[in-house]
Every structure is written in structure tokens, then in C-alpha cells.
PyMOL Python script that loads the backbone (N, CA, C, O; Angstrom):
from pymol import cmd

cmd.read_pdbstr("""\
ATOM      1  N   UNK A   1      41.414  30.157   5.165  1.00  0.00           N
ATOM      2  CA  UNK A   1      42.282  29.955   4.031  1.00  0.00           C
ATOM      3  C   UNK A   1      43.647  30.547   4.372  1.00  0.00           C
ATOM      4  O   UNK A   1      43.802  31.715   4.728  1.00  0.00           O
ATOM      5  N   UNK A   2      44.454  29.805   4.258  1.00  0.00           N
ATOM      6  CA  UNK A   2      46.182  30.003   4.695  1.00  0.00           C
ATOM      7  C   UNK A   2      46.542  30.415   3.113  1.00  0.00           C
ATOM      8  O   UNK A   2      46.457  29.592   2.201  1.00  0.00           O
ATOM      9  N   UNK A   3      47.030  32.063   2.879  1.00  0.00           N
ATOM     10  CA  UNK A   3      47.459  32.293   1.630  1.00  0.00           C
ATOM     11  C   UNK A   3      48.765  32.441   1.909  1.00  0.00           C
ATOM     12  O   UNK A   3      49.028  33.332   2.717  1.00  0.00           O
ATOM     13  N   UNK A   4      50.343  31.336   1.123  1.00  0.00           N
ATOM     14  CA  UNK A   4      51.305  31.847   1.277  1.00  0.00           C
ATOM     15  C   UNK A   4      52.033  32.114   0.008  1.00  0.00           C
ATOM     16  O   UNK A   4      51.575  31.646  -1.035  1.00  0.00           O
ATOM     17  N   UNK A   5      52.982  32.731  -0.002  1.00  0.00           N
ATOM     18  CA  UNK A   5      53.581  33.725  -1.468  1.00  0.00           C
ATOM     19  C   UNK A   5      54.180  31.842  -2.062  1.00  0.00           C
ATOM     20  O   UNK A   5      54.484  30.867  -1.374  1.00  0.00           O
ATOM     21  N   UNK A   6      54.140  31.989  -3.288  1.00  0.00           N
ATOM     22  CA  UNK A   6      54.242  31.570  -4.132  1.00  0.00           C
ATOM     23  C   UNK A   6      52.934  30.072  -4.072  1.00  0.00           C
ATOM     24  O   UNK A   6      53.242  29.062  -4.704  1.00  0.00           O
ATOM     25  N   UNK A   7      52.314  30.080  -3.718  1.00  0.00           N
ATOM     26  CA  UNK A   7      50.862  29.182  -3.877  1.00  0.00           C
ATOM     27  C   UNK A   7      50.483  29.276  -5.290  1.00  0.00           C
ATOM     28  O   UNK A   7      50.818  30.171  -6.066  1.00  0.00           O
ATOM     29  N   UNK A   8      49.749  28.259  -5.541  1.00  0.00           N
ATOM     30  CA  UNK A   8      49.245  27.988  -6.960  1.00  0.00           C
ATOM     31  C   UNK A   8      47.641  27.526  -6.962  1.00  0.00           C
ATOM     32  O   UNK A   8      47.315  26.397  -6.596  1.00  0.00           O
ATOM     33  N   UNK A   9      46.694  28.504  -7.403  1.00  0.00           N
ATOM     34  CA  UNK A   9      45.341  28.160  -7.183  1.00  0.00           C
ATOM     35  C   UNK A   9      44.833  28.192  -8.866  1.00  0.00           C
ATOM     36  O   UNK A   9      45.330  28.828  -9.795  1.00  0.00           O
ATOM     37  N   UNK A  10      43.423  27.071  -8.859  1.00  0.00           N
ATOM     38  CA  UNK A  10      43.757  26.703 -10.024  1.00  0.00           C
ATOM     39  C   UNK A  10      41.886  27.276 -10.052  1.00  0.00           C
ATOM     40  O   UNK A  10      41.050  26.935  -9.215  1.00  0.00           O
ATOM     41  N   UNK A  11      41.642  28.177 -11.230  1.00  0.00           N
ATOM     42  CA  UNK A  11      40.646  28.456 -11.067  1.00  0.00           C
ATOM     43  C   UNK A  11      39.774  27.700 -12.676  1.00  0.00           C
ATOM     44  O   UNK A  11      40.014  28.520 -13.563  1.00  0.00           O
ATOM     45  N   UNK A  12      39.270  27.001 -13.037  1.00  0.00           N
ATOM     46  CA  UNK A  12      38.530  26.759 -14.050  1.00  0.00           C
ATOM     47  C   UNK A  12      40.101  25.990 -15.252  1.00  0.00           C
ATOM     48  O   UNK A  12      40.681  24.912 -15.128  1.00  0.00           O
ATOM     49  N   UNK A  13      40.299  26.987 -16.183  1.00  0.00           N
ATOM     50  CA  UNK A  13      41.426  26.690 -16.884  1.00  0.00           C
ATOM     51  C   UNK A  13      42.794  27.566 -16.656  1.00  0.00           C
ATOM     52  O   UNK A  13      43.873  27.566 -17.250  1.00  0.00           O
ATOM     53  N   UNK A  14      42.370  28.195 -15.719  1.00  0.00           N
ATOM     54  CA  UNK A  14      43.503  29.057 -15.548  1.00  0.00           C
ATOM     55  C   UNK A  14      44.318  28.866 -14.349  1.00  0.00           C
ATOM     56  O   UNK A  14      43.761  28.053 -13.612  1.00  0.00           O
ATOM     57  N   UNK A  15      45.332  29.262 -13.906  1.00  0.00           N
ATOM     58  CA  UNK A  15      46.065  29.308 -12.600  1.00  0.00           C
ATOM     59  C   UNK A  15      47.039  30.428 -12.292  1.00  0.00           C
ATOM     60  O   UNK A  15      47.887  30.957 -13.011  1.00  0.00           O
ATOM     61  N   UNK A  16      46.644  30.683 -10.846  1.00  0.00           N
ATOM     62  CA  UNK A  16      46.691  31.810 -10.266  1.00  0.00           C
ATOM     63  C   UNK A  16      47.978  31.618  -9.082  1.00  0.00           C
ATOM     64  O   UNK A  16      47.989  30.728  -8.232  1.00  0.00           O
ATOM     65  N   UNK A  17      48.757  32.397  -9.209  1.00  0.00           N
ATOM     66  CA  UNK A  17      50.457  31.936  -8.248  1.00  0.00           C
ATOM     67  C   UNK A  17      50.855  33.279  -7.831  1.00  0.00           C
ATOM     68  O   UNK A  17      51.428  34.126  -8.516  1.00  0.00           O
ATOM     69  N   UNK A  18      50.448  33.364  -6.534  1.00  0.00           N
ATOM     70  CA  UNK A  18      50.923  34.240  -5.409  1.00  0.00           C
ATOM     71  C   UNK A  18      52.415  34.889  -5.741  1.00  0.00           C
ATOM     72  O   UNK A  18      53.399  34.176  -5.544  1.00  0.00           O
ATOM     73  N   UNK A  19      52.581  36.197  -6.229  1.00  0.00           N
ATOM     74  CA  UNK A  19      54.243  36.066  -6.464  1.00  0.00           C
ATOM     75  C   UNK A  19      54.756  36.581  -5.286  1.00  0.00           C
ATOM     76  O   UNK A  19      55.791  36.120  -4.802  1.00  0.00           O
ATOM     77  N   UNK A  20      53.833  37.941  -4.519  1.00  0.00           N
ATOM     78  CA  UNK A  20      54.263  38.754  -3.585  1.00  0.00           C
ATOM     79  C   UNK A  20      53.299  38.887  -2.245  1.00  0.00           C
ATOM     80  O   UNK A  20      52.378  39.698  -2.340  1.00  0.00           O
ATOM     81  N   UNK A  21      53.424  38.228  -1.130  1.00  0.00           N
ATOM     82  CA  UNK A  21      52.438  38.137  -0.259  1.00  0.00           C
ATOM     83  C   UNK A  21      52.810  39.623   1.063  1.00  0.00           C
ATOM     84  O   UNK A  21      53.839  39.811   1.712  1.00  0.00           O
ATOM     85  N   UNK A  22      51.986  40.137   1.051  1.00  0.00           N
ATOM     86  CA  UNK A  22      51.898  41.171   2.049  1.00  0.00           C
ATOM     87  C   UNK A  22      51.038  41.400   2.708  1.00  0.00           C
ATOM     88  O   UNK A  22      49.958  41.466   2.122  1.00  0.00           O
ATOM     89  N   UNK A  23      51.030  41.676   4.467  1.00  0.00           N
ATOM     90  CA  UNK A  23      50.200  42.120   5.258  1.00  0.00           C
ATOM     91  C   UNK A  23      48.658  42.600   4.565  1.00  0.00           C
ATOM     92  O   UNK A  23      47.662  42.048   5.032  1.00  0.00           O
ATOM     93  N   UNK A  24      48.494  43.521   3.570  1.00  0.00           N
ATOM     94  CA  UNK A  24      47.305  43.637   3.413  1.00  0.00           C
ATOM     95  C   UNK A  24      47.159  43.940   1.409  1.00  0.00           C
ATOM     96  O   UNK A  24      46.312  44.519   0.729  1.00  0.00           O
ATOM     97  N   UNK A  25      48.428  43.218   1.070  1.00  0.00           N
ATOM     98  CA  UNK A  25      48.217  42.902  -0.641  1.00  0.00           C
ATOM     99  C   UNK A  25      48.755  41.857  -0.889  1.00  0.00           C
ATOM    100  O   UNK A  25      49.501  41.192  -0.171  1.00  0.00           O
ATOM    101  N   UNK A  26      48.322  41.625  -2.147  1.00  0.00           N
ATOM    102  CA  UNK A  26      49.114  40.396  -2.549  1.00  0.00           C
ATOM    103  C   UNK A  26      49.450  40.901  -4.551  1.00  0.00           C
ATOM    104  O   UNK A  26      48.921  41.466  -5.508  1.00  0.00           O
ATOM    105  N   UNK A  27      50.202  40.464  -4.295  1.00  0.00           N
ATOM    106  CA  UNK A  27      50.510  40.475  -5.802  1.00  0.00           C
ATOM    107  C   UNK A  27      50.808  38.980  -6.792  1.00  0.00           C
ATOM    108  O   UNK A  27      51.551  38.014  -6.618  1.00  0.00           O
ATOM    109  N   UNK A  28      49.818  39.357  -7.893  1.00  0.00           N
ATOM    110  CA  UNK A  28      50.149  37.977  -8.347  1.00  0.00           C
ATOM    111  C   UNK A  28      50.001  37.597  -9.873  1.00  0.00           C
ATOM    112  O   UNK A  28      50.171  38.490 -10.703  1.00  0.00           O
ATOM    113  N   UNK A  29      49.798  36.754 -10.143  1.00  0.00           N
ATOM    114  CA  UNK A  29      49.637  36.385 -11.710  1.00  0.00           C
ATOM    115  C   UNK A  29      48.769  35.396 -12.096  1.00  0.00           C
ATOM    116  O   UNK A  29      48.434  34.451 -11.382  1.00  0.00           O
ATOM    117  N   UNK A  30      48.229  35.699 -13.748  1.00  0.00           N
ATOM    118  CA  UNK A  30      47.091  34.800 -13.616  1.00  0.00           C
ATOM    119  C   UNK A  30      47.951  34.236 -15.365  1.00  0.00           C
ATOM    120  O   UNK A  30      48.312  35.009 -16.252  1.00  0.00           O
ATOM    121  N   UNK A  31      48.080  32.512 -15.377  1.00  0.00           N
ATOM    122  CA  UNK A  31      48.482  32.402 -16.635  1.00  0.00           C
ATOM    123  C   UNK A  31      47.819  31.051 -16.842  1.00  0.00           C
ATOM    124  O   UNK A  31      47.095  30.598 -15.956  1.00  0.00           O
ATOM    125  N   UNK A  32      48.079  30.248 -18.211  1.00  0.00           N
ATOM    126  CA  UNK A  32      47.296  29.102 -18.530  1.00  0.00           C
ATOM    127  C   UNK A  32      47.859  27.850 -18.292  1.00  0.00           C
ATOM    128  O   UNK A  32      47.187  26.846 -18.528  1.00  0.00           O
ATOM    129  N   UNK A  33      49.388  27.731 -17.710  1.00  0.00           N
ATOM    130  CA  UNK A  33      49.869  26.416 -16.844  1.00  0.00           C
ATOM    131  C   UNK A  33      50.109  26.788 -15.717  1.00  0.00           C
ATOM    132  O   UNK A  33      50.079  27.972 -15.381  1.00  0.00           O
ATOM    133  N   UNK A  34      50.443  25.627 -14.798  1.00  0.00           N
ATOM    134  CA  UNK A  34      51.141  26.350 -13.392  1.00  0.00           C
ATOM    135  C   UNK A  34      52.898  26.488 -13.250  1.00  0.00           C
ATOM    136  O   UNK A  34      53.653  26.795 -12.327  1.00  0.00           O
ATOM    137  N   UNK A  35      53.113  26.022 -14.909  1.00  0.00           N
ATOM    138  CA  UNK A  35      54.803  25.863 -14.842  1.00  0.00           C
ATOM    139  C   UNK A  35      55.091  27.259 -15.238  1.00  0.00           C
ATOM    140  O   UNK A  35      56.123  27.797 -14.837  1.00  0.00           O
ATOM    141  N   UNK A  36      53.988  28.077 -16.234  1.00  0.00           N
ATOM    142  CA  UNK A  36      54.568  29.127 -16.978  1.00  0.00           C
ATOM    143  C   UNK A  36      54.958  30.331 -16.346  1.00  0.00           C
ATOM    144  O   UNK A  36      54.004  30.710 -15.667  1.00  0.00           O
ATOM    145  N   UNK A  37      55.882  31.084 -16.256  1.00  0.00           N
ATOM    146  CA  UNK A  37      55.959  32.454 -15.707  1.00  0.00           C
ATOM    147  C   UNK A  37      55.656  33.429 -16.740  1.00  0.00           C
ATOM    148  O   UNK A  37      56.611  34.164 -16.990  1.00  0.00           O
ATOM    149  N   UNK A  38      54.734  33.619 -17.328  1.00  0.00           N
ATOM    150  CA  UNK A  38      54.374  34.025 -18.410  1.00  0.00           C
ATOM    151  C   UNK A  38      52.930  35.169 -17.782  1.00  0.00           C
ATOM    152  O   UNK A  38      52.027  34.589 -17.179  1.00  0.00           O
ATOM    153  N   UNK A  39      52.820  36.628 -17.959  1.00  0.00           N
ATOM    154  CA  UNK A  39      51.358  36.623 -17.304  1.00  0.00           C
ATOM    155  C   UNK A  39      52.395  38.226 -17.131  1.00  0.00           C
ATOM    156  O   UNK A  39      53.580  38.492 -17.335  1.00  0.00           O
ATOM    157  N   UNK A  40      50.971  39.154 -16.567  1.00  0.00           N
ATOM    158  CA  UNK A  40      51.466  40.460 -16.040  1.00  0.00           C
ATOM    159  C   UNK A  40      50.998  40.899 -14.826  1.00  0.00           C
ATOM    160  O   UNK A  40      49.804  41.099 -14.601  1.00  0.00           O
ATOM    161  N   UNK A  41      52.342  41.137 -13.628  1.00  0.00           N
ATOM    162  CA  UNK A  41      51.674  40.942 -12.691  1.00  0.00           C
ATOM    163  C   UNK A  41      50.611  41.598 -11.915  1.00  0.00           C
ATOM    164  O   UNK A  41      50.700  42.807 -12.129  1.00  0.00           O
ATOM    165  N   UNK A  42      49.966  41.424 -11.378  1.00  0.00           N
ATOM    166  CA  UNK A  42      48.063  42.383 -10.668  1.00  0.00           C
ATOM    167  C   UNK A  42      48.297  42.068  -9.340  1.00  0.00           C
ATOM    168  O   UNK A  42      48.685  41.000  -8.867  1.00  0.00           O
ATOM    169  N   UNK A  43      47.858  43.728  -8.462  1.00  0.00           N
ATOM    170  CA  UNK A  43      48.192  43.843  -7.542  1.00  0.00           C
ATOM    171  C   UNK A  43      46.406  43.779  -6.754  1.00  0.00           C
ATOM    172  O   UNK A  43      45.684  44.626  -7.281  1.00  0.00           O
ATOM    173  N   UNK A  44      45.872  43.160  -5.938  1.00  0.00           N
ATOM    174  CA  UNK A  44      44.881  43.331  -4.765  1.00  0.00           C
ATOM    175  C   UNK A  44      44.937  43.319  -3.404  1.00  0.00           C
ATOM    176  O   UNK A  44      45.892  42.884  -2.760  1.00  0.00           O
ATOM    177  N   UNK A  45      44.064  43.725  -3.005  1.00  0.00           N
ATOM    178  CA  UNK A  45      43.940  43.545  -1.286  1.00  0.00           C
ATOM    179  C   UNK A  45      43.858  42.460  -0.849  1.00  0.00           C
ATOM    180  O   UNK A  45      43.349  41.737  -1.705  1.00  0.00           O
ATOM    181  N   UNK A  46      44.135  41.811   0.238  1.00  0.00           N
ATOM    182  CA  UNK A  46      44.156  40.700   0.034  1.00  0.00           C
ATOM    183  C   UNK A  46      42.473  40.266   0.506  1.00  0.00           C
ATOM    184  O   UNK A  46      42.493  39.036   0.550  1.00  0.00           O
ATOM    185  N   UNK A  47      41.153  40.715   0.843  1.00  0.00           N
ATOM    186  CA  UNK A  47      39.910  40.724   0.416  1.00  0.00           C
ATOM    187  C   UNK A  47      39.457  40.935  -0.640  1.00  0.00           C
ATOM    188  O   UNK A  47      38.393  40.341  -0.815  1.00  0.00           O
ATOM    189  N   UNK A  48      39.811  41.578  -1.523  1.00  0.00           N
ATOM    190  CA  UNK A  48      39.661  41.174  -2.920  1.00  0.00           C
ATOM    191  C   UNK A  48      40.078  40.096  -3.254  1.00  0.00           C
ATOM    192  O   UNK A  48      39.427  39.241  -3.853  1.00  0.00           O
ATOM    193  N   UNK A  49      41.455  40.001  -2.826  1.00  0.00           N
ATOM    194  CA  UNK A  49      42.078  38.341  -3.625  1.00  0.00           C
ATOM    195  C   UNK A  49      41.109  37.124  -3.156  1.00  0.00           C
ATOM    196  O   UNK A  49      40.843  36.174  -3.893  1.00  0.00           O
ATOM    197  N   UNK A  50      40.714  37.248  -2.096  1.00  0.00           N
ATOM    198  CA  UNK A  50      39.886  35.953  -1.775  1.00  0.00           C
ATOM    199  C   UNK A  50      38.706  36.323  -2.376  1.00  0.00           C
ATOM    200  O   UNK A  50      38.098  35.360  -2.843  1.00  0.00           O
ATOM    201  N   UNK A  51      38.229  37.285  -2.509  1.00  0.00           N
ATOM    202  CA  UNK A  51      37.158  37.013  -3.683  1.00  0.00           C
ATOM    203  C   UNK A  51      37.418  36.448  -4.630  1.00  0.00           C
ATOM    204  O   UNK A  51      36.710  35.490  -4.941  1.00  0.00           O
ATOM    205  N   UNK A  52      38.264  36.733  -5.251  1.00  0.00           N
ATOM    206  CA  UNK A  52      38.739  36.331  -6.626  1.00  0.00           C
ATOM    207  C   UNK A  52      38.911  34.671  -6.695  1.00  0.00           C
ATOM    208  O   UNK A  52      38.448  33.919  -7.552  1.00  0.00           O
ATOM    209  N   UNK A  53      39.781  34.310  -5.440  1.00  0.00           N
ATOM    210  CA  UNK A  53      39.823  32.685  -5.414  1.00  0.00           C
ATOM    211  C   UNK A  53      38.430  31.857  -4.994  1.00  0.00           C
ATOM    212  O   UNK A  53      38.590  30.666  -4.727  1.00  0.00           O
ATOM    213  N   UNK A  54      36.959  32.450  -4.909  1.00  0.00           N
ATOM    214  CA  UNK A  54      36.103  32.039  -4.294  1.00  0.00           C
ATOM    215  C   UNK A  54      35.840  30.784  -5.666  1.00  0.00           C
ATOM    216  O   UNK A  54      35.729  31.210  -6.815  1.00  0.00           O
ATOM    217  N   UNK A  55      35.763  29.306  -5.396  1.00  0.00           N
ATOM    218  CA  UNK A  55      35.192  28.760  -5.928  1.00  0.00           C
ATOM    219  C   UNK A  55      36.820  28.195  -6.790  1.00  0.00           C
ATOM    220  O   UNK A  55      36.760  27.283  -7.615  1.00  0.00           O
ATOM    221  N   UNK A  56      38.023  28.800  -6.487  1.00  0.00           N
ATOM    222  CA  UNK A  56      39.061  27.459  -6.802  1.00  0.00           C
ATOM    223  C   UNK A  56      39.789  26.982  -5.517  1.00  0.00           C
ATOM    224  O   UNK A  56      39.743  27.183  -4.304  1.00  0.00           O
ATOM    225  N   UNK A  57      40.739  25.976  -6.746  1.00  0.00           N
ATOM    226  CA  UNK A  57      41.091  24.931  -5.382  1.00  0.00           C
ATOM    227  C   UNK A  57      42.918  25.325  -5.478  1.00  0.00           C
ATOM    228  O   UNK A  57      43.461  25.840  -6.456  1.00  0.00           O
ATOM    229  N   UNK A  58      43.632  24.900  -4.135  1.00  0.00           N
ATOM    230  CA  UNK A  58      44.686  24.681  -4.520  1.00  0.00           C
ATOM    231  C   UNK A  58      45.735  23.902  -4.769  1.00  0.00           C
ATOM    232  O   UNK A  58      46.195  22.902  -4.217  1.00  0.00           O
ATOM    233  N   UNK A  59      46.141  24.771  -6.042  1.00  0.00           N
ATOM    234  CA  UNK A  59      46.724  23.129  -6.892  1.00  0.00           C
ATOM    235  C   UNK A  59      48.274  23.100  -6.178  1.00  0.00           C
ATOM    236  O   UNK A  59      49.213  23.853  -5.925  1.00  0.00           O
ATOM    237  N   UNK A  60      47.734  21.283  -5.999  1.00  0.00           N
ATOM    238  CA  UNK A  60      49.500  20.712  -5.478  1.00  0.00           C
ATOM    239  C   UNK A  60      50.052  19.702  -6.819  1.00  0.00           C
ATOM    240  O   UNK A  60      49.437  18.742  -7.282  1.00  0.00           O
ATOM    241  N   UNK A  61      51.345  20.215  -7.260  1.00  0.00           N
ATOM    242  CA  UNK A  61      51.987  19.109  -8.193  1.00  0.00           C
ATOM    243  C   UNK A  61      51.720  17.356  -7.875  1.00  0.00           C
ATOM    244  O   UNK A  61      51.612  17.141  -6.667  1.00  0.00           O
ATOM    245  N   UNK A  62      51.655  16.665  -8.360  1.00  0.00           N
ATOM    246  CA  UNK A  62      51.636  15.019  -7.923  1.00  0.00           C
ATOM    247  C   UNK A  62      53.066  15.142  -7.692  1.00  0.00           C
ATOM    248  O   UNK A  62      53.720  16.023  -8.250  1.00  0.00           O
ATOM    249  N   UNK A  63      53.675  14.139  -6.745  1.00  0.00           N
ATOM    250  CA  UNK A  63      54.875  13.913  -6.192  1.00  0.00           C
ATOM    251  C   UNK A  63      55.468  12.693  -6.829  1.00  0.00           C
ATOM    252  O   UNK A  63      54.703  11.728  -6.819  1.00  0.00           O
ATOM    253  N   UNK A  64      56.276  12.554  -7.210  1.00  0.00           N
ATOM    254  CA  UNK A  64      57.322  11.414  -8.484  1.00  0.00           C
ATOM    255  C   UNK A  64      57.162  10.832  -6.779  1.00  0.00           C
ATOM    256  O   UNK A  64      56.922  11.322  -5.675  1.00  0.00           O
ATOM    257  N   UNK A  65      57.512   9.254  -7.475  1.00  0.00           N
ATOM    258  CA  UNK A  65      57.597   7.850  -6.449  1.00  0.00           C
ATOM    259  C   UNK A  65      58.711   8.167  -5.903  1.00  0.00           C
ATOM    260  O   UNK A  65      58.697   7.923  -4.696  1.00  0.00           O
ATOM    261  N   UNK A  66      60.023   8.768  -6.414  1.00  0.00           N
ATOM    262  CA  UNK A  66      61.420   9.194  -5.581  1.00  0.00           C
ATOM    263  C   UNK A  66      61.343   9.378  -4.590  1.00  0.00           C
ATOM    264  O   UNK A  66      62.141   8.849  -3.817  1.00  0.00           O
ATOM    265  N   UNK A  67      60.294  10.258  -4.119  1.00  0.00           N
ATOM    266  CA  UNK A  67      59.808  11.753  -3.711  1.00  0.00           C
ATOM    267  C   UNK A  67      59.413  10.947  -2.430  1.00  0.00           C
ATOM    268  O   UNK A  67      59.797  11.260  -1.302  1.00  0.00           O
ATOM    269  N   UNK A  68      58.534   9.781  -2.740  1.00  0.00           N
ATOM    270  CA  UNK A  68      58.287   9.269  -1.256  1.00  0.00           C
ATOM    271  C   UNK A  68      58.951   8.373  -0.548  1.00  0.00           C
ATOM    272  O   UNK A  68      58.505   8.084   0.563  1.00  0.00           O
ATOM    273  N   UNK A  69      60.113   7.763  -1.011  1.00  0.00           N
ATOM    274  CA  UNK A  69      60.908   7.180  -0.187  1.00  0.00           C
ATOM    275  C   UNK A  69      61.747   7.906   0.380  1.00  0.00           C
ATOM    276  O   UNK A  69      62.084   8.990  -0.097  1.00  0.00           O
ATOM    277  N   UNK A  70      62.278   7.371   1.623  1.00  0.00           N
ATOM    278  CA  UNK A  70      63.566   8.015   2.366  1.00  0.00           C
ATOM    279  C   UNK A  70      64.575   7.018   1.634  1.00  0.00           C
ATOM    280  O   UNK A  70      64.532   5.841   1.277  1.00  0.00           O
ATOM    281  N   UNK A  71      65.564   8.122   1.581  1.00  0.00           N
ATOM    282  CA  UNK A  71      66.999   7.387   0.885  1.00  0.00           C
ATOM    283  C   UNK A  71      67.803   7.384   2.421  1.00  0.00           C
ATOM    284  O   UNK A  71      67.747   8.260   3.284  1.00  0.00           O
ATOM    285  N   UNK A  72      68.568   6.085   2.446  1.00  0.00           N
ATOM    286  CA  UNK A  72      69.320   5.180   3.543  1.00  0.00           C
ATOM    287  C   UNK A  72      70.574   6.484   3.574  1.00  0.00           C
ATOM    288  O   UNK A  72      71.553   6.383   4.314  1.00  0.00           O
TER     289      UNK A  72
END
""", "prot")
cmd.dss("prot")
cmd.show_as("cartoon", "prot")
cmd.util.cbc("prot")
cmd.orient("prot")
């Protein structure tokens, strides 16, 4: 599992967004969209944190049709 700072993992109804990634913590937030910055932030090891993500996935936004063309 590749954890990088600002990632968005989506556990059940909740989602979980990497704010501060470090050698052996991570700091982060747990809130009820993935847009909200809303939440207080919690600091773990980063073996704890992968406990914690055991059993979610990570969430990628859908990409607008813009998004996949190359502009000339």
C-alpha cells in the first residue's frame, strides 16, 4: 500500500484524508464527505494507520469528460 499525504480512503460511510505524511506518522482526518475539511485532526503510526485502513478502498474523484481530452 503506497500511502501519500493528502489521499482519500473511504471507509464504510466515512472518509479518511491523509493531511500530514511522515516517515513513521501520519496525521489525518476522519469526516463524512471527501470535499469537507471539517473533522479534528488524529495523529498515528503509520502501523496503526494501516490498521485502521484495513478493509477500505481508495477513493478517486470521477474525472469530468474535459479532463480526458488533450486540448490542441
Amino acid at each position: 500500500m503506497q500511502l501519500k499525504q493528502g489521499q482519500i480512503w473511504k471507509q464504510g460511510a466515512e472518509y479518511i484524508r491523509i493531511v500530514k505524511w511522515e516517515r513513521l506518522a501520519i496525521e489525518y482526518k476522519v469526516t463524512d464527505s471527501p470535499d469537507s475539511t471539517d473533522g479534528a485532526l488524529q495523529n498515528l503510526s503509520k502501523k496503526e494507520f494501516c490498521r485502521l485502513l484495513k478493509g477500505a478502498s481508495l477513493y478517486e474523484p470521477a474525472k469530468k469528460p474535459s479532463e480526458d481530452q488533450e486540448t490542441p
